[in-house]
PDB file of N, CA, C and O in Angstrom:
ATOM      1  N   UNK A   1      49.985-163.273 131.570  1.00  0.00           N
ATOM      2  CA  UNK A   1      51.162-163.442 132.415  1.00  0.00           C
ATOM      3  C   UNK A   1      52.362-163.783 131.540  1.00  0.00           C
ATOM      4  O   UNK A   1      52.240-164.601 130.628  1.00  0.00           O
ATOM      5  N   UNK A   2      53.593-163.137 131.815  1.00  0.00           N
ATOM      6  CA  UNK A   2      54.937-163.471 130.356  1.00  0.00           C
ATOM      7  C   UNK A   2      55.601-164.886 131.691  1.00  0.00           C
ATOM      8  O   UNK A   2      55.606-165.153 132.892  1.00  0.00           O
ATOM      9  N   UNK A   3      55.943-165.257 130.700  1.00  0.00           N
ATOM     10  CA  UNK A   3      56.346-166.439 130.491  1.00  0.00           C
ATOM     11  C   UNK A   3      57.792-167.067 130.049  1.00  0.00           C
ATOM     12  O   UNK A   3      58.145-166.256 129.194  1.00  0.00           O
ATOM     13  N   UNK A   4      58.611-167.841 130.122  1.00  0.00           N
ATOM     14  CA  UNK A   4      59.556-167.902 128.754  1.00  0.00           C
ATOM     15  C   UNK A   4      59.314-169.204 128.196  1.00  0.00           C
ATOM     16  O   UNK A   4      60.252-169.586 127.497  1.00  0.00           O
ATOM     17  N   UNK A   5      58.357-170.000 128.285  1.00  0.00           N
ATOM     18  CA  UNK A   5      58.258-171.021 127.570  1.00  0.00           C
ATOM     19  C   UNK A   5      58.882-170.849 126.013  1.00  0.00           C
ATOM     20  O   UNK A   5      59.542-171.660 125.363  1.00  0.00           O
ATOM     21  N   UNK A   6      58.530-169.789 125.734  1.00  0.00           N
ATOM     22  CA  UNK A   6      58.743-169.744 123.850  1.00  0.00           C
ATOM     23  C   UNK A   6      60.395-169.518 124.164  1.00  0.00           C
ATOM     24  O   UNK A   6      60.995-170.504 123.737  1.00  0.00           O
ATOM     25  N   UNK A   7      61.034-168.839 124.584  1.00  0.00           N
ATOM     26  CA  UNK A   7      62.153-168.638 124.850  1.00  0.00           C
ATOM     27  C   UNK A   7      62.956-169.667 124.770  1.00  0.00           C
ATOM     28  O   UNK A   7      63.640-170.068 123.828  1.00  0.00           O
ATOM     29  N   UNK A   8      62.759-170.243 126.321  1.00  0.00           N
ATOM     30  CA  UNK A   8      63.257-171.851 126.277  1.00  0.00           C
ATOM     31  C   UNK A   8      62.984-172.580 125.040  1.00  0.00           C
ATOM     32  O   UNK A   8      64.006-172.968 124.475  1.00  0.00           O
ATOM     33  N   UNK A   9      61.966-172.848 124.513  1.00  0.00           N
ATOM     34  CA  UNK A   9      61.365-173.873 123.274  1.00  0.00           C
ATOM     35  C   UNK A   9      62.873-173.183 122.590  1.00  0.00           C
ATOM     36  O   UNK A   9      64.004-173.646 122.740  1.00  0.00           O
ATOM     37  N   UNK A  10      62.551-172.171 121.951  1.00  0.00           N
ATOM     38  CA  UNK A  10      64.417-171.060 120.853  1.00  0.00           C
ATOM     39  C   UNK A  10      65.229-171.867 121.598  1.00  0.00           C
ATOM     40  O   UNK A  10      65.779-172.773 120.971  1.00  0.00           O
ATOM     41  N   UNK A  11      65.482-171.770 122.925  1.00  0.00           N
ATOM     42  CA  UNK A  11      67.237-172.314 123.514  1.00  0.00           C
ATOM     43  C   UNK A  11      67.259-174.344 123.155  1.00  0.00           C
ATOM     44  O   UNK A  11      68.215-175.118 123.110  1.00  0.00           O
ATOM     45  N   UNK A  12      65.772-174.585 122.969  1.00  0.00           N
ATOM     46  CA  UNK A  12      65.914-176.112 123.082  1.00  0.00           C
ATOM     47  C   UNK A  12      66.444-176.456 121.548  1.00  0.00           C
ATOM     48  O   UNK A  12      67.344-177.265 121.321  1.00  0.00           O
ATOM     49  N   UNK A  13      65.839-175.819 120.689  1.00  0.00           N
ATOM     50  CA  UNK A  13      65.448-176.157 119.046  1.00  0.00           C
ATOM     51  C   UNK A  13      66.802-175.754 118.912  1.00  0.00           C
ATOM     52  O   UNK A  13      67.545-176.713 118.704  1.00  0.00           O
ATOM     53  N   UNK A  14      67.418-174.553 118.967  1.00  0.00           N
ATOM     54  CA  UNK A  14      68.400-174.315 118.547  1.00  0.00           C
ATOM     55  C   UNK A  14      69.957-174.769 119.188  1.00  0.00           C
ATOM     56  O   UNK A  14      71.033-174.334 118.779  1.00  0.00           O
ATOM     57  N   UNK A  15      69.758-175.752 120.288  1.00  0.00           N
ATOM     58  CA  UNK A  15      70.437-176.334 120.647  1.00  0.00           C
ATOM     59  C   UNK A  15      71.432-175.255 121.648  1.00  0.00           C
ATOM     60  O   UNK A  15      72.641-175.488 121.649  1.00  0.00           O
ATOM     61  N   UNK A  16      71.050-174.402 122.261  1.00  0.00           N
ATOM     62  CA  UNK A  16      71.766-173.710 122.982  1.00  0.00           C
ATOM     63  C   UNK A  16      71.665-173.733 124.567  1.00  0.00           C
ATOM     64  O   UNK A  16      70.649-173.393 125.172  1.00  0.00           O
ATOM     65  N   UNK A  17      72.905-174.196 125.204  1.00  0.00           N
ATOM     66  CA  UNK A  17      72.738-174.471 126.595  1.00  0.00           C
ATOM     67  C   UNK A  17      73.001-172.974 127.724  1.00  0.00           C
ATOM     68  O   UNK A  17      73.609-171.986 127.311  1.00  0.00           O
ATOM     69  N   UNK A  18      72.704-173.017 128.463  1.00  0.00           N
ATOM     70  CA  UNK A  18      72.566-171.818 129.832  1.00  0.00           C
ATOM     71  C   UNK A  18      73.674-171.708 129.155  1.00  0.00           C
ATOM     72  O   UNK A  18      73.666-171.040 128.120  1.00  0.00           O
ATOM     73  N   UNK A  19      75.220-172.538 129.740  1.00  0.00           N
ATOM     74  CA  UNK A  19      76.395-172.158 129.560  1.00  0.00           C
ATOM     75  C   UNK A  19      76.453-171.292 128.498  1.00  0.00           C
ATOM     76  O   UNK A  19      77.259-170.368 128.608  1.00  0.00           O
ATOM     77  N   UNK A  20      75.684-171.374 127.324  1.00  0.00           N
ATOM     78  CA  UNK A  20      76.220-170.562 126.186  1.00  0.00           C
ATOM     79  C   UNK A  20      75.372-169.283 126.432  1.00  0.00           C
ATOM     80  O   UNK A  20      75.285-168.381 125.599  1.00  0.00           O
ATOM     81  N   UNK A  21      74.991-169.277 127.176  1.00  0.00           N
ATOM     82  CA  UNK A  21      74.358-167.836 127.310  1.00  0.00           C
ATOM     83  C   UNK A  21      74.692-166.739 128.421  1.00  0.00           C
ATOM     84  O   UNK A  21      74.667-165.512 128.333  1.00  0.00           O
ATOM     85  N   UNK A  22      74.971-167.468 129.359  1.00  0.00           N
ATOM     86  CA  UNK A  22      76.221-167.458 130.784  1.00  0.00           C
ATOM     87  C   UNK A  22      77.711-166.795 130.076  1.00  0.00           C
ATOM     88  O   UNK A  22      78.272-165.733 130.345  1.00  0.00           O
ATOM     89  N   UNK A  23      77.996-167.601 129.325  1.00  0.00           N
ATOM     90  CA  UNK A  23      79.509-167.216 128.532  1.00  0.00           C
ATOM     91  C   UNK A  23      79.021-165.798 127.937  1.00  0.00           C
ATOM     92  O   UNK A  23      79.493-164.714 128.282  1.00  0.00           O
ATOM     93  N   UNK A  24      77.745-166.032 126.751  1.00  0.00           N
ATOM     94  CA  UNK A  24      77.706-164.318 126.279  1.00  0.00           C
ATOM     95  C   UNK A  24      78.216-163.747 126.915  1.00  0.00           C
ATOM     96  O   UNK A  24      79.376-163.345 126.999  1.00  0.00           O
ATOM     97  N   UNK A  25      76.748-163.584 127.830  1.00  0.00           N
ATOM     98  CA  UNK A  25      76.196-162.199 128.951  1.00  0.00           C
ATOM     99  C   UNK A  25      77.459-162.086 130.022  1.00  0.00           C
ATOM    100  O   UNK A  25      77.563-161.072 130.712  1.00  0.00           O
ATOM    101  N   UNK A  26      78.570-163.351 130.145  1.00  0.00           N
ATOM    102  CA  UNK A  26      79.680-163.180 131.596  1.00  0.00           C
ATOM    103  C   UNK A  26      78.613-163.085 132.586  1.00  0.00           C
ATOM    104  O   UNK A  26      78.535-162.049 133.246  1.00  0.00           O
ATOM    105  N   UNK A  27      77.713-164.113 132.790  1.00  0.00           N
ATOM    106  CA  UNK A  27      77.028-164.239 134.019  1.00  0.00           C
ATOM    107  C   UNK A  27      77.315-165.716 134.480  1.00  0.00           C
ATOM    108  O   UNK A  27      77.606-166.626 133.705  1.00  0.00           O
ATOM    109  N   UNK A  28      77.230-165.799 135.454  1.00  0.00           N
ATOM    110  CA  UNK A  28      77.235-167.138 136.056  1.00  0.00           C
ATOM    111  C   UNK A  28      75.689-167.879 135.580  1.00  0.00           C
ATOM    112  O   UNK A  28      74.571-167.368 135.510  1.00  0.00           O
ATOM    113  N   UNK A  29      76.129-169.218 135.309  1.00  0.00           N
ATOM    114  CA  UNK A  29      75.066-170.564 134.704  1.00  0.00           C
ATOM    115  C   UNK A  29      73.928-170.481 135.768  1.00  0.00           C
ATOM    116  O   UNK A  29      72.821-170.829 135.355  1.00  0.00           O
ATOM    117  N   UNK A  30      74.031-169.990 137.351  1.00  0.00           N
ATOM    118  CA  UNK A  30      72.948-170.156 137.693  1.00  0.00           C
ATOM    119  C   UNK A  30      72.104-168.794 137.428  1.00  0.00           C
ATOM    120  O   UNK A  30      70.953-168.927 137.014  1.00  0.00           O
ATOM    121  N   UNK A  31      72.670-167.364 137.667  1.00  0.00           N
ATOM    122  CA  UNK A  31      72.079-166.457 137.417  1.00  0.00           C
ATOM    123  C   UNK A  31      71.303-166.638 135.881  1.00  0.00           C
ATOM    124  O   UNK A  31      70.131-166.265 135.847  1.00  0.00           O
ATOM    125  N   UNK A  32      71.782-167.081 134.865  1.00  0.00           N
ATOM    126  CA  UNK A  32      70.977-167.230 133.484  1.00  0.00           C
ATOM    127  C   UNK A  32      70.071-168.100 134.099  1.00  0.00           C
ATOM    128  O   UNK A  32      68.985-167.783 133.613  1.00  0.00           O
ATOM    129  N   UNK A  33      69.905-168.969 134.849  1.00  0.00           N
ATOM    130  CA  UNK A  33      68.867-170.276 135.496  1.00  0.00           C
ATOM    131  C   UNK A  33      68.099-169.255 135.932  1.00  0.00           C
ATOM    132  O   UNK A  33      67.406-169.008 134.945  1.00  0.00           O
ATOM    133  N   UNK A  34      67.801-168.542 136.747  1.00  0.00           N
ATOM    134  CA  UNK A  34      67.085-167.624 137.502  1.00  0.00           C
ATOM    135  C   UNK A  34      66.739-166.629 136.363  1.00  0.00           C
ATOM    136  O   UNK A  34      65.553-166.561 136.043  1.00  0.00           O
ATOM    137  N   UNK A  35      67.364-166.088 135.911  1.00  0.00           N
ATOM    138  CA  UNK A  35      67.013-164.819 134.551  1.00  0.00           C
ATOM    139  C   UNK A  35      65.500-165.837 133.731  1.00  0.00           C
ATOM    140  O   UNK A  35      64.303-165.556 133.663  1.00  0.00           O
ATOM    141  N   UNK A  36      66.266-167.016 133.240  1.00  0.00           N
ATOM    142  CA  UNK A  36      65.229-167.754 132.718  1.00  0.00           C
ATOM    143  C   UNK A  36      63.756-168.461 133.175  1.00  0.00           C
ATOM    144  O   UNK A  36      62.707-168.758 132.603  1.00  0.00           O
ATOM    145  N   UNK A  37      64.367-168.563 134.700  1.00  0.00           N
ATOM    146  CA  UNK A  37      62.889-168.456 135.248  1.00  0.00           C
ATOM    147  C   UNK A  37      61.793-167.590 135.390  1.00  0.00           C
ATOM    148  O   UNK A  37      60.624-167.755 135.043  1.00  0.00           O
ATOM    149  N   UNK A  38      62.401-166.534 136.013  1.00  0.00           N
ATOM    150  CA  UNK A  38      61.592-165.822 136.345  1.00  0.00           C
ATOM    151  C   UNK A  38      62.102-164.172 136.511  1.00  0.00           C
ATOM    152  O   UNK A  38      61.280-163.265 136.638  1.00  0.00           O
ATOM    153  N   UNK A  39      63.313-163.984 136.491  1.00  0.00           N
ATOM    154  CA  UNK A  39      63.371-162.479 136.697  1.00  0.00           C
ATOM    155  C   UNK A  39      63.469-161.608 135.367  1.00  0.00           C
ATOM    156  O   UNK A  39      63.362-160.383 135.425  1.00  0.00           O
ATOM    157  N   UNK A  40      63.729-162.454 133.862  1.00  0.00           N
ATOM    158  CA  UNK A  40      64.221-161.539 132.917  1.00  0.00           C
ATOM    159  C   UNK A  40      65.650-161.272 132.845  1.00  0.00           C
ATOM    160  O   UNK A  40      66.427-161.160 133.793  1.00  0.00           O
ATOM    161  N   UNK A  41      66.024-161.139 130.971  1.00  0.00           N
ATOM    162  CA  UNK A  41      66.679-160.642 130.804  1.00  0.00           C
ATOM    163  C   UNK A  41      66.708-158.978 130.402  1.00  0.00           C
ATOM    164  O   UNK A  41      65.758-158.569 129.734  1.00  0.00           O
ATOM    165  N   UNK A  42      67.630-158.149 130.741  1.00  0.00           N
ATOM    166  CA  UNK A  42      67.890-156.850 130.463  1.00  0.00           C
ATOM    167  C   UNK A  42      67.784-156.622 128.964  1.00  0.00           C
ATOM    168  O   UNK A  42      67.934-157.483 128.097  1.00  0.00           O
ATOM    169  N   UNK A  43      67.439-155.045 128.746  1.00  0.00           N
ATOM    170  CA  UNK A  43      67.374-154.929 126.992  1.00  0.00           C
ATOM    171  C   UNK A  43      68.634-155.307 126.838  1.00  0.00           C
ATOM    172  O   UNK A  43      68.582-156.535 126.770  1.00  0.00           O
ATOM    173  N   UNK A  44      69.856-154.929 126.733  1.00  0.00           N
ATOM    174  CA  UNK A  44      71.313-155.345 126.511  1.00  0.00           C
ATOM    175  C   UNK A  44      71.473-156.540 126.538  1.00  0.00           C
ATOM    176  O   UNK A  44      72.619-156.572 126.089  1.00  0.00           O
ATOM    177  N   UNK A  45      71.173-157.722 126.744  1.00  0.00           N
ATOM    178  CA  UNK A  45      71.194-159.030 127.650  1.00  0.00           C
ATOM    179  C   UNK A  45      70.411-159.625 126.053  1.00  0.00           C
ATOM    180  O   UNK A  45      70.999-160.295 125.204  1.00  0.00           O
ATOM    181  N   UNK A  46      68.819-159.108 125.976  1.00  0.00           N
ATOM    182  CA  UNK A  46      67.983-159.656 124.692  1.00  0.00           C
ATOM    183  C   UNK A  46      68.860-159.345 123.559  1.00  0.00           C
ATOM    184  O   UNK A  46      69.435-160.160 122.837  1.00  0.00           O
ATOM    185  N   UNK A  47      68.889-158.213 123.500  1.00  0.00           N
ATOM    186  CA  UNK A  47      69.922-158.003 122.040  1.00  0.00           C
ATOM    187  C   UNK A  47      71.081-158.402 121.774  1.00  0.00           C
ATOM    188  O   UNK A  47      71.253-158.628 120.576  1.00  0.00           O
ATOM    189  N   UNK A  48      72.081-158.603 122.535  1.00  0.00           N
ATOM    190  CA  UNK A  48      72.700-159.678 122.445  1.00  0.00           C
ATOM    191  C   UNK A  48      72.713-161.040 122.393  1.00  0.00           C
ATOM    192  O   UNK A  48      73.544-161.533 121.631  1.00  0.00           O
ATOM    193  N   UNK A  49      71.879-161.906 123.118  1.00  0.00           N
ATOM    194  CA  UNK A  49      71.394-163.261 122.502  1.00  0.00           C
ATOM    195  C   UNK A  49      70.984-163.105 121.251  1.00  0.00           C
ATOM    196  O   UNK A  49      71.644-163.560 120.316  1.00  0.00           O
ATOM    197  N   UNK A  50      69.497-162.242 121.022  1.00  0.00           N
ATOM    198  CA  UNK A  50      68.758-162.561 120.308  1.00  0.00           C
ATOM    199  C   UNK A  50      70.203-161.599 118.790  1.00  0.00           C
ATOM    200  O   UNK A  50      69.843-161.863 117.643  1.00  0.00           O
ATOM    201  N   UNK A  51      71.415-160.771 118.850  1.00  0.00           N
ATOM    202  CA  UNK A  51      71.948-160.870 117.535  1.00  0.00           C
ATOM    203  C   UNK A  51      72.826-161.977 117.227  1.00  0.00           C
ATOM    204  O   UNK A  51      73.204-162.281 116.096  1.00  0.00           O
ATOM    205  N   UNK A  52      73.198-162.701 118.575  1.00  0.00           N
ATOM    206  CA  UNK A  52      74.042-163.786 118.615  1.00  0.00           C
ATOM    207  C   UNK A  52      73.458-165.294 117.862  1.00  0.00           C
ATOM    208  O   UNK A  52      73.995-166.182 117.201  1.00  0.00           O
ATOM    209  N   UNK A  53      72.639-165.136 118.157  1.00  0.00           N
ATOM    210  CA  UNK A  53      71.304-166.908 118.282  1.00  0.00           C
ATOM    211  C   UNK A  53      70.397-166.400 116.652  1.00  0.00           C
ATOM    212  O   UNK A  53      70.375-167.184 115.702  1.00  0.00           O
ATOM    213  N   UNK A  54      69.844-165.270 116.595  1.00  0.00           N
ATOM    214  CA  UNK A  54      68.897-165.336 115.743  1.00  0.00           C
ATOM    215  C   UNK A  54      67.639-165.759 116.110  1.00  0.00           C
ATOM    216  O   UNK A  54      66.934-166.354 115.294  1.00  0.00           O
ATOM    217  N   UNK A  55      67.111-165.437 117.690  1.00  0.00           N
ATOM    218  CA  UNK A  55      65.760-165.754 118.387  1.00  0.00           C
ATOM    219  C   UNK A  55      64.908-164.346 118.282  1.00  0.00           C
ATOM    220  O   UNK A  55      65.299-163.286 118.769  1.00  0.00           O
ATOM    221  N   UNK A  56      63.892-164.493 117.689  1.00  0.00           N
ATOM    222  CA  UNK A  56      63.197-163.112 117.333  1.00  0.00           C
ATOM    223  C   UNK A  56      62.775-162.801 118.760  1.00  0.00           C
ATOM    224  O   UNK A  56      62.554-163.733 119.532  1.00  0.00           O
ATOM    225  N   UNK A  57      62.629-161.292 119.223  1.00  0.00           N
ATOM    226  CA  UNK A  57      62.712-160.561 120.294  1.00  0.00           C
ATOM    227  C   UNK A  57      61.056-160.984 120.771  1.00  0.00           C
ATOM    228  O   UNK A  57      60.709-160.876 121.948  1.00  0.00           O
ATOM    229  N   UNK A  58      60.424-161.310 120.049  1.00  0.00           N
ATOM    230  CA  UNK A  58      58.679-161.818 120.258  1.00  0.00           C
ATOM    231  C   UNK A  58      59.076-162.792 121.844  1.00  0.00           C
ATOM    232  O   UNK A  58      58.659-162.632 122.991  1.00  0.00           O
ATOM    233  N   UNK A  59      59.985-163.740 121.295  1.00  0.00           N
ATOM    234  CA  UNK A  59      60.468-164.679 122.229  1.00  0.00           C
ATOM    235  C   UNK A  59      60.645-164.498 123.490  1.00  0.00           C
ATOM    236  O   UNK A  59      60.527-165.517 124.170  1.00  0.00           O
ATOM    237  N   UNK A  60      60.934-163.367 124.128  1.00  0.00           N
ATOM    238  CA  UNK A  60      61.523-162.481 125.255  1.00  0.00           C
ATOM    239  C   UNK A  60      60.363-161.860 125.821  1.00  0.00           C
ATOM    240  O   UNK A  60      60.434-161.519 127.002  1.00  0.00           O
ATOM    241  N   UNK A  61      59.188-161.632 125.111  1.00  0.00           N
ATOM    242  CA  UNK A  61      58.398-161.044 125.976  1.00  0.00           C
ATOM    243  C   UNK A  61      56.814-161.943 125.567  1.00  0.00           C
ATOM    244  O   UNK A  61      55.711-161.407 125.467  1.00  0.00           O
ATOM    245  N   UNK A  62      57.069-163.150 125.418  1.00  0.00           N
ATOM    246  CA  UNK A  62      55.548-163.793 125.162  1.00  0.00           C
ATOM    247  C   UNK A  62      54.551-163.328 126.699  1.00  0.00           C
ATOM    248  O   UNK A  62      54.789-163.092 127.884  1.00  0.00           O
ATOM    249  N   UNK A  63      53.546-163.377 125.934  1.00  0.00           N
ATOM    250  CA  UNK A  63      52.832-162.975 127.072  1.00  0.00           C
ATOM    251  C   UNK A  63      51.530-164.182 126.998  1.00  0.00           C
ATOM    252  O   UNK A  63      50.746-164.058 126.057  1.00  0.00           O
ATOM    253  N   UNK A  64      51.338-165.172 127.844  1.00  0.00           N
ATOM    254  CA  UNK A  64      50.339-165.748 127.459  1.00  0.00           C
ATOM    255  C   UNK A  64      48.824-165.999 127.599  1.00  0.00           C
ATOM    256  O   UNK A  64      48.082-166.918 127.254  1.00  0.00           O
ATOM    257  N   UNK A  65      48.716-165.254 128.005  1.00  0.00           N
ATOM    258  CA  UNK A  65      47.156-164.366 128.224  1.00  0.00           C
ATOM    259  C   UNK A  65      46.546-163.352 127.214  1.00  0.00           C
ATOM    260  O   UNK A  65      45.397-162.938 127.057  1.00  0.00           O
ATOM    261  N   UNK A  66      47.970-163.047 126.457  1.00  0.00           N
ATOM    262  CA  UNK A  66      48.077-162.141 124.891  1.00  0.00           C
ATOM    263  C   UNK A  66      47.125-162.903 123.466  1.00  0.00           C
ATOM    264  O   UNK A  66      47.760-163.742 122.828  1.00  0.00           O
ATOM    265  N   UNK A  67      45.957-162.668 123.096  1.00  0.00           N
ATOM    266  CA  UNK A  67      45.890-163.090 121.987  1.00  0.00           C
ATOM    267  C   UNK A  67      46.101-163.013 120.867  1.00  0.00           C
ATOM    268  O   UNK A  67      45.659-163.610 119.886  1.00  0.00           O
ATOM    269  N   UNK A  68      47.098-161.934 121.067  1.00  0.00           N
ATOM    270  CA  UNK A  68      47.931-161.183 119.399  1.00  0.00           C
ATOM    271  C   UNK A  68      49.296-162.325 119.221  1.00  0.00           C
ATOM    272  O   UNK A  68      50.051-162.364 118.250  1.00  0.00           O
ATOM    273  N   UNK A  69      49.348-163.106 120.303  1.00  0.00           N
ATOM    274  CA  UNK A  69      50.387-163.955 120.365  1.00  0.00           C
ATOM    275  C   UNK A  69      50.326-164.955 119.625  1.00  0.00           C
ATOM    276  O   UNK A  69      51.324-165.637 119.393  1.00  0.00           O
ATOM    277  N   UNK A  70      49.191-165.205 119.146  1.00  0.00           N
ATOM    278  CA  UNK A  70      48.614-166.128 118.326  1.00  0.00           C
ATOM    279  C   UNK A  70      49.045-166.123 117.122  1.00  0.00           C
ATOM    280  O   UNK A  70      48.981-167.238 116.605  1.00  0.00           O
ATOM    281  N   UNK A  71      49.691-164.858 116.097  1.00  0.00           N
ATOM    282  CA  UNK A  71      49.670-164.430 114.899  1.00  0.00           C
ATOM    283  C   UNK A  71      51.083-165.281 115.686  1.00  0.00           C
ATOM    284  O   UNK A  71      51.161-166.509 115.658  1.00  0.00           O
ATOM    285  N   UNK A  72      51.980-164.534 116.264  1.00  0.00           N
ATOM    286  CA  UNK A  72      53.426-164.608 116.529  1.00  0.00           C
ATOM    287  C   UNK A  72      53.802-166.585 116.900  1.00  0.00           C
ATOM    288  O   UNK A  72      54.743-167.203 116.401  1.00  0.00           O
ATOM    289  N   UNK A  73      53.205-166.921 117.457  1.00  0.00           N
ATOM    290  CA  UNK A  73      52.942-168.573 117.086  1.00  0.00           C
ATOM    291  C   UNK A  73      52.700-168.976 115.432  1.00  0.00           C
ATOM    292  O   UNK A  73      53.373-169.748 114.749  1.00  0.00           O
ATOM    293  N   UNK A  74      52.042-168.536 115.217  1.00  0.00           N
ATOM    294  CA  UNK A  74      51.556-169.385 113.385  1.00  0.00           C
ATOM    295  C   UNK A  74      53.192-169.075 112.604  1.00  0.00           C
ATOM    296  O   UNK A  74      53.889-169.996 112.176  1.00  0.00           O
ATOM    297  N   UNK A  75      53.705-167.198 112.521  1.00  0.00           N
ATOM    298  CA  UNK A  75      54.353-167.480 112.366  1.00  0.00           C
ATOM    299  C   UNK A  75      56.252-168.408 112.180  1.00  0.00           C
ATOM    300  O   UNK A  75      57.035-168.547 111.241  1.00  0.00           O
ATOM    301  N   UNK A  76      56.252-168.889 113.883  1.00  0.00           N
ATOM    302  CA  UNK A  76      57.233-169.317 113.996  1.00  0.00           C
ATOM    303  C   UNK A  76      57.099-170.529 113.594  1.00  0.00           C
ATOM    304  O   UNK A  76      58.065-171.292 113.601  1.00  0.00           O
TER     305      UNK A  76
END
């Protein structure tokens, strides 16, 4: 089942709030609240955070039922 725990964990570590991701994308703070729960961000949406932030794209689609996810954990 994907998840964004790892996602969130990137927005916590790296100190980045909704607002700053709201401002990117020109979405409203709650729509990024909802994106981050549960609906996803758009490819356009990832590639822009992730060239803005420097959050590897792994982040965006953890899957945690995945056991290849495991390599992608050790390395972060």
């Amino acid at each position: 089942m994907y998840n964004n725990q790892y996602l969130k964990a990137y927005f916590t570590l790296k100190n980045i709030k909704q607002n700053d991701i709201a401002d990117l994308l020109e979405k409203s703070t709650s729509t990024i609240r909802r994106k981050n729960d549960d609906l996803g961000f758009t490819q356009k949406e990832i590639l822009l955070i992730h060239n803005k932030y420097d959050i590897p794209i792994e982040a965006f689609f953890y899957d945690s039922k995945d056991k290849d996810n495991k390599q992608f954990l050790d390395e972060t």
